[in-house]
C-alpha positions as YAML, in Angstrom:
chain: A
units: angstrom
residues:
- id: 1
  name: UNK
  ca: [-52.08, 34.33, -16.28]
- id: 2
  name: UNK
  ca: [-51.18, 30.54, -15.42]
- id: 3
  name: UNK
  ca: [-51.70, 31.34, -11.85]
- id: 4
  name: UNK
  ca: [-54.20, 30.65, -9.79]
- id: 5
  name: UNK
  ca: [-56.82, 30.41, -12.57]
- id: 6
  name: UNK
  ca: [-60.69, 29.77, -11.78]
- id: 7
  name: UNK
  ca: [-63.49, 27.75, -13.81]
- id: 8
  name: UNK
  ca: [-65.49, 28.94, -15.88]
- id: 9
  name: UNK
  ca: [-66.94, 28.55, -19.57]
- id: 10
  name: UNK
  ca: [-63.77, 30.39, -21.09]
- id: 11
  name: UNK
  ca: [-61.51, 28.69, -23.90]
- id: 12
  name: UNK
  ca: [-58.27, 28.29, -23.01]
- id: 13
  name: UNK
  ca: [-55.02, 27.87, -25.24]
- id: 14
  name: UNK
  ca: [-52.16, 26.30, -23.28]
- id: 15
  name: UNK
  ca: [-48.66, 26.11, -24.42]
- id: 16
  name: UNK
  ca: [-45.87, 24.17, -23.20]
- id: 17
  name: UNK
  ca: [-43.06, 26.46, -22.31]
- id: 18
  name: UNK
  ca: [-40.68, 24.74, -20.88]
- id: 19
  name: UNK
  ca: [-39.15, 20.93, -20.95]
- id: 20
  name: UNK
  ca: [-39.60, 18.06, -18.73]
- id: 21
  name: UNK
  ca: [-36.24, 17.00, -17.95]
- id: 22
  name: UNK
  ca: [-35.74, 17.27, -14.24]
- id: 23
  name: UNK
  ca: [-39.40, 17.76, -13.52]
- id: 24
  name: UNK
  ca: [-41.25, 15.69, -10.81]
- id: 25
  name: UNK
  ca: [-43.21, 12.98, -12.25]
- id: 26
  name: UNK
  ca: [-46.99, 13.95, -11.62]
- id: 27
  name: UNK
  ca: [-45.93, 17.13, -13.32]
- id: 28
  name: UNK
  ca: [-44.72, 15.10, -16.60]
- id: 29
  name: UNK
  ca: [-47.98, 13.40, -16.29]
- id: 30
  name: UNK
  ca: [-49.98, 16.75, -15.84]
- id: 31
  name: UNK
  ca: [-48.38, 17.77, -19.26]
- id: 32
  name: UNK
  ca: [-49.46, 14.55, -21.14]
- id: 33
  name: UNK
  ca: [-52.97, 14.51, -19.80]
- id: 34
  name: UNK
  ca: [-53.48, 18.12, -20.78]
- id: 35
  name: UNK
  ca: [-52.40, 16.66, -24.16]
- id: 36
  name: UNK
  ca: [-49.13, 18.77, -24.57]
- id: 37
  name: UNK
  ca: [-46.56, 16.67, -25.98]
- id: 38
  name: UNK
  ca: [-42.95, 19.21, -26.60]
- id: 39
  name: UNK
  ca: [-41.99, 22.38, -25.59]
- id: 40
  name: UNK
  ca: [-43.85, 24.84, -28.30]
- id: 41
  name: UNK
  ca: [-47.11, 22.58, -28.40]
- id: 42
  name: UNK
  ca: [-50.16, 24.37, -28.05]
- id: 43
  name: UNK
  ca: [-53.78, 22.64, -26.79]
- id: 44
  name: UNK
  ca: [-57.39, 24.36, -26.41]
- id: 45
  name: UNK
  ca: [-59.41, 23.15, -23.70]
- id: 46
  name: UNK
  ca: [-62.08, 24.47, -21.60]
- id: 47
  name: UNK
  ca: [-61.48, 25.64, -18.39]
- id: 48
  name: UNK
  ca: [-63.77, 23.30, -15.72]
- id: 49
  name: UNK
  ca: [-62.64, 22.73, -12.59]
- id: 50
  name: UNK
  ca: [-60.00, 19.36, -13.76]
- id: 51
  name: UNK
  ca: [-58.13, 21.60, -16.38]
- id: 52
  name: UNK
  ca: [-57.80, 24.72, -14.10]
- id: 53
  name: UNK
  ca: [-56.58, 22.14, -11.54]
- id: 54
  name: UNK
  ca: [-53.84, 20.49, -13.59]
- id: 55
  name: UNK
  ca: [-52.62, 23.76, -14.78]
- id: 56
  name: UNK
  ca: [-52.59, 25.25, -11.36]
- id: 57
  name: UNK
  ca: [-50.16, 22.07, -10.43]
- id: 58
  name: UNK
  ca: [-48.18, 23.17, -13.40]
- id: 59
  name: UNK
  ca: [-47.75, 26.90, -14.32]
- id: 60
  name: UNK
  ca: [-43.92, 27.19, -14.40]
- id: 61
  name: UNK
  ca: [-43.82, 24.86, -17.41]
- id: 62
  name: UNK
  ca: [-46.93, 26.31, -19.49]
- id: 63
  name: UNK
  ca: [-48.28, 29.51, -20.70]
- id: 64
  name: UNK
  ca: [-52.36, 29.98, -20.98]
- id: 65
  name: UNK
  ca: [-54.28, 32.48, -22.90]
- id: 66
  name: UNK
  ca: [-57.79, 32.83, -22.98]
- id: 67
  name: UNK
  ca: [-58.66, 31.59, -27.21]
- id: 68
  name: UNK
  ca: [-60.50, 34.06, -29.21]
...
């Protein structure tokens, strides 16, 4: 689901899936702005138009669900 997402008003849980080693820089700094700090680490944030934009820049590295 981490690919081509839209806004909207929906909750979104995104987890880190993969490492950072031997990732290009704005995609390291994706990761730390969506708060995600290790591989495993799970953030909820809504999904406007800046978060569905950093994790369309980034869905090889992270998984996102939609929270309940």
């Amino acid at each position: 689901m981490a690919k081509n997402l839209t806004p909207s008003d929906a909750q979104l849980e995104i987890t880190q899936i993969k490492g950072v080693v031997g990732a290009k820089q704005n995609q390291r700094e994706t990761l730390r702005s969506l708060g995600l700090k290790r591989i495993g680490h799970t953030v909820v944030r809504t999904a406007d138009a800046v978060t569905v934009g950093m994790i369309n820049t980034v869905p090889h590295l992270v998984n996102v669900e939609e929270a309940k």
